[in-house]
N, C-alpha and C positions, 0 to 999 in steps of 0.2 A: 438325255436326262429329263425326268416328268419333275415338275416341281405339284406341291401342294397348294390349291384356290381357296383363299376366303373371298368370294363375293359380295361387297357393296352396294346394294341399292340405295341409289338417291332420290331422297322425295326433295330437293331442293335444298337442305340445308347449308348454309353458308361456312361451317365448318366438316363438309364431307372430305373434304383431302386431307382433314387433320386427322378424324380417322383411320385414311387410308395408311398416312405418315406414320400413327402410333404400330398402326400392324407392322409397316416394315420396319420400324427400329426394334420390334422382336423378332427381327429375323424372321416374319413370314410372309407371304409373297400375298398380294390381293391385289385385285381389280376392284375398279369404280363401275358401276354400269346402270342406264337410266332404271325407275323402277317400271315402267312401260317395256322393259324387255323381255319378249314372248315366253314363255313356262319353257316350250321346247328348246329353248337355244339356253336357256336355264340348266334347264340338264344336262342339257349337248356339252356345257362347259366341265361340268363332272366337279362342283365343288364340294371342298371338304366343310368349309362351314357359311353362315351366312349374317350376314349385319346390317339389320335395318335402318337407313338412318335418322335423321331429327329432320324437321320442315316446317315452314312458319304458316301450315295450313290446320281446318280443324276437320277431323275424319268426318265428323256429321254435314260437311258443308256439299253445297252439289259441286260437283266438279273436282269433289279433293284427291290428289294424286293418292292410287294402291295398288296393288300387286294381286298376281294371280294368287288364287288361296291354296293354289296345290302345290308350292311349297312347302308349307306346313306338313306336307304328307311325303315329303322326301328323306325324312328321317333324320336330317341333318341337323346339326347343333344352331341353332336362330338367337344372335342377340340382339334385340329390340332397343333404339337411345331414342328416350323423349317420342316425337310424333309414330317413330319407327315400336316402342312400345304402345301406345293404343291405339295404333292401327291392327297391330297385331290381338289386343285386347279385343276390340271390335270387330274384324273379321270370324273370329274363333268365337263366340256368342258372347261379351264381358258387353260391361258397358262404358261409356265416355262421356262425360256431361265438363259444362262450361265449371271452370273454376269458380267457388266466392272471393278467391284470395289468390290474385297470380303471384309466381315468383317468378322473382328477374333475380340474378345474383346469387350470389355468396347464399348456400345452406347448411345445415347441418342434416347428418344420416349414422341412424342408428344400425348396425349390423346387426340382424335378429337370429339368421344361419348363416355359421363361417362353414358355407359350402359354396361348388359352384362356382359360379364370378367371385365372392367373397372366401373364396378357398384358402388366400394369403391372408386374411384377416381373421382377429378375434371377434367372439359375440360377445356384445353387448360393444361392442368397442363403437365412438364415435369420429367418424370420418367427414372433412370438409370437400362439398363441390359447389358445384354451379348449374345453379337451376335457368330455365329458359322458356318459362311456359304460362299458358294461361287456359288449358284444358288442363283435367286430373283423370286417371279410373278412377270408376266408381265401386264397380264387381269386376274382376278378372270371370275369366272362361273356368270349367272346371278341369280340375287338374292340377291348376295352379295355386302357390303361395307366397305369403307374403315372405323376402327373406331381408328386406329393409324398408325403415320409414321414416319419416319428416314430423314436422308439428304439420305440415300443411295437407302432407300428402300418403296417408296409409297401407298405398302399394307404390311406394318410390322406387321398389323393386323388388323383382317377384322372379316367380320358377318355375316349371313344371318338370321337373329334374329327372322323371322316366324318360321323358320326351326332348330332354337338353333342351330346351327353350325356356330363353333370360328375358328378362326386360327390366331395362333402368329407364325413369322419370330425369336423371341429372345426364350431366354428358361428360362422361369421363375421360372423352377426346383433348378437352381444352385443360389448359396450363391452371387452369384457376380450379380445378379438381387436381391436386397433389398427386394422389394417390390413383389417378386415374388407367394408369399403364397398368397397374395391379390388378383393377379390374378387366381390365383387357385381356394381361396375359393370363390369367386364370380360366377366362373365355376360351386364348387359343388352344392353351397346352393341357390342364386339365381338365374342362370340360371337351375339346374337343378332340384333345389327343395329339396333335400336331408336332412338329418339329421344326424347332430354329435353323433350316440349313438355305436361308434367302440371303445369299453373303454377297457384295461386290465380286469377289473373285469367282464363286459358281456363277454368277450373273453373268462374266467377262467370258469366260470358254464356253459356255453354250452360244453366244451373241456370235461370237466369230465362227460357231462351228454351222450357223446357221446362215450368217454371211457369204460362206462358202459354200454351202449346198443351194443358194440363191442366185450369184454369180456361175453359169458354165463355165465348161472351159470354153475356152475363143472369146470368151466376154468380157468387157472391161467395165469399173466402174467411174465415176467422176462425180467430183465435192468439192465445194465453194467453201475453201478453208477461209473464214474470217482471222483467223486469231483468238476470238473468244474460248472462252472452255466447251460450250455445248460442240462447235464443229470442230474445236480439237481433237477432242475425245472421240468424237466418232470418225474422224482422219484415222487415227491411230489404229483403233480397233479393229477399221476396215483393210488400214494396212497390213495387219497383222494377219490376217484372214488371208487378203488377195495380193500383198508383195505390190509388185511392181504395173499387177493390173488395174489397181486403182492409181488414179491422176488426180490431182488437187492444184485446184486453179485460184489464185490470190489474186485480186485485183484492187491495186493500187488506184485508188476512186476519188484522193485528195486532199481528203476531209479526215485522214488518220492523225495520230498524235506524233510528236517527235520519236523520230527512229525506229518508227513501228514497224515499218514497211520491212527493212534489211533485218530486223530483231525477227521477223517468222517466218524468213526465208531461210535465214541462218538457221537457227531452232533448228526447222522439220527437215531442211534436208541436210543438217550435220549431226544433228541430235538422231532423230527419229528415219532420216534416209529415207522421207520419202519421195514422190514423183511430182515435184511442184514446179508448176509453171505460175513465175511471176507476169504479170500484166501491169505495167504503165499504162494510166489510162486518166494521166489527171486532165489534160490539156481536155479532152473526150468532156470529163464530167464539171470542170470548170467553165468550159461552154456555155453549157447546158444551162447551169444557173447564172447565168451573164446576167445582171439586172432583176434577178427574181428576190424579193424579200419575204413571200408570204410563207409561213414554217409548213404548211400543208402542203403545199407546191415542190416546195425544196424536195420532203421527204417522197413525194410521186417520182418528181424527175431524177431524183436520183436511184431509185428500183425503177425504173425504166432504161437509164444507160446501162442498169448495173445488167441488169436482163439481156439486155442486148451485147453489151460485150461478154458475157458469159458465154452465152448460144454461141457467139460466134467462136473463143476458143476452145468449144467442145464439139462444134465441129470437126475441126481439128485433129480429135482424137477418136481414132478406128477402131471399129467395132465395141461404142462405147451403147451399154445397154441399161445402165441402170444410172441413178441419181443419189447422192447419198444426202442425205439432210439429216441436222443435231435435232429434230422433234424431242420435244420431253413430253414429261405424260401430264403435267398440267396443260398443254396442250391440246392433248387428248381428249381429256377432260371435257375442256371447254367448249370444245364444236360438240360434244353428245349429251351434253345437260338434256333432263328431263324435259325442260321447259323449252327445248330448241338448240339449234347451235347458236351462239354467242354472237353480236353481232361483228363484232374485231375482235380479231387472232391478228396479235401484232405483225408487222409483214417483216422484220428483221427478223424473228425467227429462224423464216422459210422462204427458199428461194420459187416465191408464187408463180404459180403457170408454170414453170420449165418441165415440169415432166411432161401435160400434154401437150405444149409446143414442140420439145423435142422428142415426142414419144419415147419417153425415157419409163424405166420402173421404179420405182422408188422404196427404198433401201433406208429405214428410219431405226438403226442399232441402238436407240436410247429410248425409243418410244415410251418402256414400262418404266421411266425412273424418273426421279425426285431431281431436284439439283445437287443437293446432296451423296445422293448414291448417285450421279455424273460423276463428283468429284470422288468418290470411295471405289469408283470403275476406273476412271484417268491414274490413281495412286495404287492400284493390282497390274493395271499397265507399265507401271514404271516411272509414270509422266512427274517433271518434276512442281514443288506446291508456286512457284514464280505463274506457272502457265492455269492452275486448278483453281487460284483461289485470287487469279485477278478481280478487281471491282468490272463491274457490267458498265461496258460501252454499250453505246448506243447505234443502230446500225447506219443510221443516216449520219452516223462521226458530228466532225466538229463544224457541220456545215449547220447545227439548231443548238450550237453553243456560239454561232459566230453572227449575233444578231442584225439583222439589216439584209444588205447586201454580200455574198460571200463573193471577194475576193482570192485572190494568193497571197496579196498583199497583208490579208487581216491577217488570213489565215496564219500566217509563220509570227504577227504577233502573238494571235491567240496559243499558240503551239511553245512557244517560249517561257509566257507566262503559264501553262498549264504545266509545263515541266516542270517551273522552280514550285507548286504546288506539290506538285509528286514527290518532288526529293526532298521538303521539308516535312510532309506528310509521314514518309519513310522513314526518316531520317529520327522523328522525337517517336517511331515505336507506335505510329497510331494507324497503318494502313488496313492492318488485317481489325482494326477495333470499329472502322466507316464503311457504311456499303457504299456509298463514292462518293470522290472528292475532284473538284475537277475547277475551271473558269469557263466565264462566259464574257465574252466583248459583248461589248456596249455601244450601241450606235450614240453615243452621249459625250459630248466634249464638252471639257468644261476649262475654266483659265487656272494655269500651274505658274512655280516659281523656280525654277533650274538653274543655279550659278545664277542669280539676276538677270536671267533671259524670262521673259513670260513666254507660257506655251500656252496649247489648244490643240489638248489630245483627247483618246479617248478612256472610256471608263471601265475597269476590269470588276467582276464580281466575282468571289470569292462561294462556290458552295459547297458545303461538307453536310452528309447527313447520317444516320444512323438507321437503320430497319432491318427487318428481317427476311422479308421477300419482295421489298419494293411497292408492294400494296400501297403502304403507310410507312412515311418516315418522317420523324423529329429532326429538328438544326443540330449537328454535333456543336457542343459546348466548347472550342477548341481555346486551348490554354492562349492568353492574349500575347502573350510574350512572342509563340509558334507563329500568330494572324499578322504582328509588327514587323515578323524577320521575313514573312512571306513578302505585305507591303512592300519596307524597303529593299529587297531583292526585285521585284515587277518593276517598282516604280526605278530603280540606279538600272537596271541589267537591258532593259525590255522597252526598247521605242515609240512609240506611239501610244505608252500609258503613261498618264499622269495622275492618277487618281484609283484607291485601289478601297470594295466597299465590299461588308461579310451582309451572306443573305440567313436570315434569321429565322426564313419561313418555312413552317412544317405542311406534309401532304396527309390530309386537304387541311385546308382550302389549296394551298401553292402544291405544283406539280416538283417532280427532284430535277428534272430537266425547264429549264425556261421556255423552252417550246417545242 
């Protein structure tokens, strides 16, 4: 199966995935890719259309990120947003000069031609976006016209409609332009011709039919099934492809939640049948942190047992040639920015170093997707929404919610009281409303009153938040009645707490994890 490319270049902008995001919820398929990427490998990709993006640089400046100009000569449909339009203005002979009057915000745009990107729209009709600039055109190139404007800004967007090439001044990627998918898909489908057929389910049988043409025969693969969704999904997918040649290794590291351990053994191999070997390995990784408090520390020494006992039970497994890892493509993303790779790419993700430690290949079946389309690929699978649309653990577990010293001792308080979280969470209807909810111990004792016994325990923290990819997340506002029944459940159920406190703080300045 060939699918259809819209190409991506990124001059930096801080909303380039939102673009890539809006293509695929019209069902068509694109790549991100720096714009320093050579003409030849440009073409080498054979795309259908192209989109310049936004960047908080000015074309006139020395040093300002641009593209080869022969593009422009590939015939291809080019829509230009914000810098990605006058760059392209200014390559082609147009001109670019400093703004008198930046806008930041909220605009107004007058549709002048309902053609083109404005194909879904009436003329004269006024449409709200979001401006982001502080350059204007001045003259477009010839060819071009003007097919919308601003009070501020007289080519907010423009055409050269022989030559399908757009350019918009607003950025119709973000939530704060309405009507900004309209512009879009007028881009993909009528101006460029294109078709919606970029689904989870095409996505799932070519992935596996490529899995398979990747694995020989005599070869086997092996996968560090977490639990989470990203290595679920690509467990499954891989199973589906190679049966019984793929092996999936779970290692019980300590630091998991209540009954987690036996809930994704059970699961994959009664549910899904596949080939899991469970690993005990707490005694191993409770060692390790014997006495350690520092949260940096913690999360090293624990990808280093976990490395280490992994290698060792893939050993184990003969004629094992490939590695599979849940990579997503924000991932991706991130080590190829224009500006360089990233400096952290979180290590939970990926299981670092094991493919060239164990000269493994490495096998990334989610590479091209969103989280989103993970979970719209896991639900073509079959997979049920308990295991798709879990809240995000965190890979070093409950060893940087268990502050201080991690014990086993803390540990199964923290585990107790994280439960009665979960099931009250569940329970009043608000799990799938939080991107997570969870506790934190407290290295903090303070004096209680039990049956007239004084105590001198410790302190549980309470955090629930709200977000949409974790970037940035607000305090959920949880009903106080839900916060009092959690309390006195911690504090009657759950030993070593006497004191139980809601954290109120949004990221930034506070992180959603304590450390």
């Amino acid at each position: 199966m060939t699918k259809d490319l819209v190409l991506i270049l990124d001059f930096g902008s801080q909303t380039t995935q939102l673009i890539a995001r809006r293509v695929r919820e019209s069902k068509v398929y694109c790549e991100i890719h720096p714009c320093t990427t050579p003409f030849e490998d440009i073409r080498a990709k054979n795309p259908r259309a192209i989109i310049l993006s936004g960047g908080p640089s000015s074309v006139y400046e020395e040093g300002a990120p641009s593209v080869d100009k022969r593009i422009f000569e590939l015939g291809l449909p080019i829509l230009g947003i914000c810098y990605g339009m006058q760059l392209m203005a200014h390559l082609l002979g147009g001109k670019v000069e400093h703004a008198s009057k930046r806008e930041f915000g909220l605009a107004k745009v007058t549709v002048d031609a309902a053609e083109g990107i404005f194909h879904r729209f009436a003329r004269r009709e006024s449409i709200d976006v979001w401006m982001s600039h502080g350059d204007r055109v001045a003259s477009m190139p010839s060819g071009f016209a003007t097919i919308g404007l601003s009070d501020n800004t007289p080519f907010c967007a423009v055409a050269n409609v022989e030559k399908k090439m757009y350019g918009v001044q607003f950025h119709p990627e973000v939530v704060h332009t309405p009507r900004g998918t309209d512009v879009l898909a007028s881009f993909l489908f009528e101006v460029a011709g294109l078709e919606p057929t970029w689904t989870p389910g095409s996505f799932t049988d070519e992935a596996i039919r490529l899995v398979r043409e990747r694995v020989k025969d005599g070869e086997r693969a092996i996968c560090g099934l977490s639990g989470g969704v990203d290595s679920s999904v690509a467990a499954v997918l891989c199973h589906k492809a190679l049966g019984d040649r793929l092996t999936c290794i779970f290692v019980d590291n300590g630091v998991l939640r209540q009954g987690e351990f036996e809930q994704v053994v059970n699961t994959f191999r009664e549910t899904f049948h596949l080939n899991l070997v469970p690993v005990d390995a707490r005694e191993r990784f409770m060692s390790a942190l014997k006495g350690v408090t520092d949260p940096e520390q913690k999360r090293k020494i624990i990808g280093k047992v976990f490395i280490d006992v992994f290698d060792e039970e893939a050993a184990k497994v003969e004629n094992a040639a490939h590695l599979v890892q849940g990579t997503l493509y924000p991932d991706v993303i991130e080590s190829v920015s224009f500006k360089g790779p990233s400096a952290v790419i979180k290590s939970h993700h990926n299981v670092g170093g094991l493919p060239e430690r164990m000269k493994l290949k490495l096998i990334e079946p989610l590479r091209e997707l969103f989280k989103d389309e993970v979970r719209a690929c896991g639900e073509a699978l079959g997979m049920p929404r308990d295991i798709l649309y879990r809240q995000p653990f965190p890979g070093p577990g409950l060893a940087i919610r268990c502050l201080g010293e991690v014990t086993p001792e803390r540990l199964e308080v923290l585990r107790a009281a994280d439960h009665i979280v979960s099931e009250e969470i569940r329970g009043a209807g608000l799990y799938d409303q939080v991107w997570q909810s969870f506790c934190v111990l407290l290295p903090v004792r303070s004096v209680g009153v039990m049956g007239d016994h004084r105590t001198y325990e410790e302190t549980c923290a309470i955090r629930a938040v709200r977000s949409l990819d974790g970037m940035t997340a607000d305090w959920a506002p949880l009903p106080y009645e839900l916060l009092g029944r959690m309390s006195n459940r911690i504090i009657n159920e759950v030993r070593g707490i006497n004191r139980v406190v809601y954290d109120i703080s949004s990221k930034p300045p506070a992180t959603i994890e304590w450390e």
